[in-house]
C-alpha positions in Angstrom: 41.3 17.3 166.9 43.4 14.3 169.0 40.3 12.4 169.3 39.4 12.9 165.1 43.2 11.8 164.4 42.9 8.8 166.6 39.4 7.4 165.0 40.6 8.5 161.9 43.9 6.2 162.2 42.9 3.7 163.9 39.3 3.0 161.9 41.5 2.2 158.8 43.5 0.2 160.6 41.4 -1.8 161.9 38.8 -2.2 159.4 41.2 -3.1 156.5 43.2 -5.5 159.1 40.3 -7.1 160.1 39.0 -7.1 155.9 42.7 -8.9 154.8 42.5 -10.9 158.2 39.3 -12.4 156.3 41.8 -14.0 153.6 44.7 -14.8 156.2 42.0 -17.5 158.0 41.4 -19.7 154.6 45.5 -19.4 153.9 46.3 -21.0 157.5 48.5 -17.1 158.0 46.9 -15.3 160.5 49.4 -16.3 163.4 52.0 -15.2 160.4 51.0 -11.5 161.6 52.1 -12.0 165.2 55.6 -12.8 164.3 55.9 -9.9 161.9 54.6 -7.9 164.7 57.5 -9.3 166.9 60.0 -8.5 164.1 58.6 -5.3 164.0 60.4 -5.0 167.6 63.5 -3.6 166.4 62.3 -0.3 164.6 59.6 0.2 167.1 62.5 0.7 169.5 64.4 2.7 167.1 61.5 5.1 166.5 60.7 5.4 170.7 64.4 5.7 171.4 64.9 8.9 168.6 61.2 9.4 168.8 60.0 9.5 165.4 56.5 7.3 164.2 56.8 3.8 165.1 55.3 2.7 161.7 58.3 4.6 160.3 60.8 2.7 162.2 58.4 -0.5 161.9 58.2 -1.1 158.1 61.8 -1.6 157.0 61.8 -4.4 159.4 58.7 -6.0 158.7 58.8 -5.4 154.9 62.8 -7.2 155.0 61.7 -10.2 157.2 58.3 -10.7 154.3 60.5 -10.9 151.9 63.3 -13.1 153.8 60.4 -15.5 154.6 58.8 -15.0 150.7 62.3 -16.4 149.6 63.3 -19.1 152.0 60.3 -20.4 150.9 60.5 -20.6 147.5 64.0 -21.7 148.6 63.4 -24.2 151.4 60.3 -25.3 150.8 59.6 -24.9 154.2 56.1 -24.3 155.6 55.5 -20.1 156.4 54.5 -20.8 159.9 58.3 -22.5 160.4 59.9 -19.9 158.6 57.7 -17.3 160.8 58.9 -19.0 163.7 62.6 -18.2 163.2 61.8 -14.6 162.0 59.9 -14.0 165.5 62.6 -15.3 167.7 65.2 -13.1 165.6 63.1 -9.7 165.7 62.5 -10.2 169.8 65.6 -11.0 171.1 67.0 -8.0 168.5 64.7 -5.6 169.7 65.6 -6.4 173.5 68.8 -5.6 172.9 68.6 -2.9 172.7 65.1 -1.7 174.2 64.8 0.5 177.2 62.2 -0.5 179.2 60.9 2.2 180.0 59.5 2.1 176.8 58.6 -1.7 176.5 55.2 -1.2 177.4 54.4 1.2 174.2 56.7 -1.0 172.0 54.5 -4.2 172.5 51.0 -2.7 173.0 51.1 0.4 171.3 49.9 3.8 171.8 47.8 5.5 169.4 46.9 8.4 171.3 50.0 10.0 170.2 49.0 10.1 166.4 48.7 13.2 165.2 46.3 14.5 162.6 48.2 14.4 159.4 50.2 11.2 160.4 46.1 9.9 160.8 45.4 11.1 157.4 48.7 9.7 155.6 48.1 6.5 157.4 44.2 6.5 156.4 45.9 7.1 152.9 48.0 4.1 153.0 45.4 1.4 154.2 42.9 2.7 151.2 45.9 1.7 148.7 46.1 -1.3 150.6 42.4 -2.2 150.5 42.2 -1.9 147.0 45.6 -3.9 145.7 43.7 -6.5 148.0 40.2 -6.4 146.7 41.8 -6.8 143.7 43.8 -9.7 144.0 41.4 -11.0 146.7 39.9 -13.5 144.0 43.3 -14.9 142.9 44.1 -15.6 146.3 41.2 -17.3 147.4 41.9 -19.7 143.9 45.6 -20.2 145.5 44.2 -21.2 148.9 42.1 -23.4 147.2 44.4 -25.0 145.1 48.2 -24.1 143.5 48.2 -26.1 141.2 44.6 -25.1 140.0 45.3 -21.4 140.1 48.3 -22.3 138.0 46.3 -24.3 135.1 44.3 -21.2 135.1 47.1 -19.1 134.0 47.7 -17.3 137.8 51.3 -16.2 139.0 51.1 -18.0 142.2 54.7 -16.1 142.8 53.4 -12.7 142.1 50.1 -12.6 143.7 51.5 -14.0 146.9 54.3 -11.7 146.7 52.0 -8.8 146.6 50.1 -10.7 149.1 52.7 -11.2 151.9 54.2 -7.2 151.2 50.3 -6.1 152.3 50.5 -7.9 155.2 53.6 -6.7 156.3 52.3 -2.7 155.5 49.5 -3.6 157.9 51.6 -5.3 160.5 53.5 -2.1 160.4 50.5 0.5 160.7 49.1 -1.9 162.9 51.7 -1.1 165.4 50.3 2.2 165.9 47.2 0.2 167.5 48.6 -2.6 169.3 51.9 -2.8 169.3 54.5 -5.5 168.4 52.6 -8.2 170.8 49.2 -8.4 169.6 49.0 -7.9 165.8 47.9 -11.3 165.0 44.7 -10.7 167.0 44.0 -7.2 165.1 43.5 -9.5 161.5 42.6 -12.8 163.1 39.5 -12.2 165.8 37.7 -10.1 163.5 38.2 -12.8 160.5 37.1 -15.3 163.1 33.9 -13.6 164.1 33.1 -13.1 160.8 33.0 -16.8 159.9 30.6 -17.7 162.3 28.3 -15.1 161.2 28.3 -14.8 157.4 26.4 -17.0 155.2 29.1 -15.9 151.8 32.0 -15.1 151.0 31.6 -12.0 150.1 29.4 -11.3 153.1 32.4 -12.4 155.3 35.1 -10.5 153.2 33.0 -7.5 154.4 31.6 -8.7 157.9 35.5 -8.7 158.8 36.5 -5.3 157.9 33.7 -4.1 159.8 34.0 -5.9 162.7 37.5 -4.6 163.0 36.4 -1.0 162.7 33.5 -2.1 165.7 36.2 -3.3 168.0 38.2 -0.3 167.5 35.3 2.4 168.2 33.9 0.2 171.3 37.5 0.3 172.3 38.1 4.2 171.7 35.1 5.1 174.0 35.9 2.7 176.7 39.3 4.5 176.7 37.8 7.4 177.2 36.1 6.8 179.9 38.4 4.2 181.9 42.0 5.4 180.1 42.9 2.1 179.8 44.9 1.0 176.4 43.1 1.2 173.5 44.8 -1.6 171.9 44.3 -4.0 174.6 40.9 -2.9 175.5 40.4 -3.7 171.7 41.3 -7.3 171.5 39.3 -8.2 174.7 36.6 -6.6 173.4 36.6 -8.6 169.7 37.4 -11.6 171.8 34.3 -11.3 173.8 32.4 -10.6 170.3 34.0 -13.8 169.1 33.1 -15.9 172.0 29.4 -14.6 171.8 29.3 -15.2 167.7 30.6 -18.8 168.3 27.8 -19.3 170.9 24.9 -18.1 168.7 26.8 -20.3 165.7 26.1 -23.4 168.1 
C-alpha cells in the first residue's frame, strides 16, 4: 500500500509539473518555480518541526509570495525573474532561521516515502483540478506569451489569466515539495518541458510530451529507489537530466 501511495502521489505530480512546465519554457518562468520552492522553506520547516504534511505547511507560503510577486508587478513593473529573486532570498534565510538541521535534508530534497495513501489520493485530487484550470486557459496563455498587447485586442484579461496562471504554479510548487523538496522544484517543470522541445514536432504534441516525461522520470526514479534507496527526488532530476542531454543529442 506505501509503494501504491507513493506512485500514486508522485505520478500526478510529476506529470502535471512537467505538463504546466511545458508553458513555463515559452513564458521565460521556469526558474520562477525554484524561488517559490525556496519560499516554500519556511512552512516546510513548520510542517517537519510539528510534523504535519509539508504541502500543508508549504502552500500558504508559496501561494502569499505568488501573489506578492503578481502585485509588485503590476506595481513595479519590474520583470518576475527580479521580483523572484527577492522572494527567494526572503523565504531561505526565513526558513533557516528557524530550521533544525536535522531536518534540512528532507526540507530541501523532499521525501515522498512518507506519503500516505489518502494524503496520495487528495493530492492526485488536487493536480487533476489543476490540470484542467490549465488546459483550459493553456490557449490564452500561449496568446499572452506571444504577444500582450495582441491577446488584449482580442478581448483577453491579461490580469486574470495570469493570475490564475501564477496561483497554479504556486499549488504545484507546493505539492511538488512532497517530491523534491524546497531546492529542486524548478527542475521538476523545467527538464521535462526542455526534453519535450527537442522532441515534439507541435504544440500540442509537446503540451503532452512534457506531462509524460515527467511521469517517466518519476517511475524510472521510483524503481531505482527501490533498489539502491537513494532519494527519489534527486535520483529523479538526474535521471530527466540524462534524458534531456540524450534528446538534445538526437535533436543535433
Amino acid at each position: 500500500m506505501e509503494a501504491l501511495a507513493i506512485l500514486i502521489a508522485g505520478i500526478f505530480i510529476s506529470g502535471v509539473a512537467g505538463y504546466l512546465g511545458s508553458l513555463m519554457l515559452p513564458k521565460r518562468m521556469a526558474l520562477v518555480a525554484g524561488p517559490l520552492g525556496h519560499l516554500a522553506l519556511p512552512g516546510i520547516a513548520l510542517a517537519l518541526i510539528y510534523n504535519f504534511d509539508v504541502s500543508v505547511g508549504a502552500f500558504p507560503f508559496v501561494i502569499l509570495g505568488m501573489l506578492a510577486i503578481w502585485l509588485l508587478e503590476l506595481k513595479t513593473k519590474l520583470p518576475i525573474e527580479g521580483l523572484t529573486a527577492i522572494v527567494f532570498a526572503f523565504g531561505v534565510a526565513l526558513a533557516f532561521l528557524f530550521l533544525p538541521m536535522e531536518k534540512a535534508e528532507e526540507a530541501l530534497i523532499g521525501d515522498i516515502t512518507k506519503i500516505d495513501f489518502g494524503n496520495a489520493l487528495l493530492t492526485s485530487f488536487i493536480c487533476v483540478a489543476v490540470f484542467l484550470i490549465v488546459r483550459r486557459i493553456y490557449p490564452k496563455m500561449v496568446l499572452i506569451s506571444i504577444s500582450e498587447d495582441l491577446a488584449k485586442s482580442e478581448g483577453t484579461d491579461v490580469k486574470k489569466y495570469n493570475l490564475i496562471y501564477l496561483l497554479s504554479v504556486a499549488t504545484m510548487v507546493a505539492l511538488g515539495v512532497k517530491v523534491v523538496g524546497g531546492l529542486l522544484t524548478a527542475a521538476l517543470v523545467a527538464i521535462p518541458a526542455a526534453t519535450s522541445r527537442n522532441l515534439s514536432k507541435s504544440l500540442s504534441q509537446y503540451s503532452i510530451l512534457s506531462g509524460a516525461l515527467g511521469i517517466a522520470n518519476f517511475i524510472f526514479a521510483f524503481l531505482l529507489f527501490e533498489i539502491t534507496k537513494l532519494p527519489i527526488g534527486p535520483l529523479m532530476i538526474v535521471i530527466a537530466s540524462i534524458i534531456f542531454i540524450l534528446s538534445s543529442v538526437l535533436k543535433t
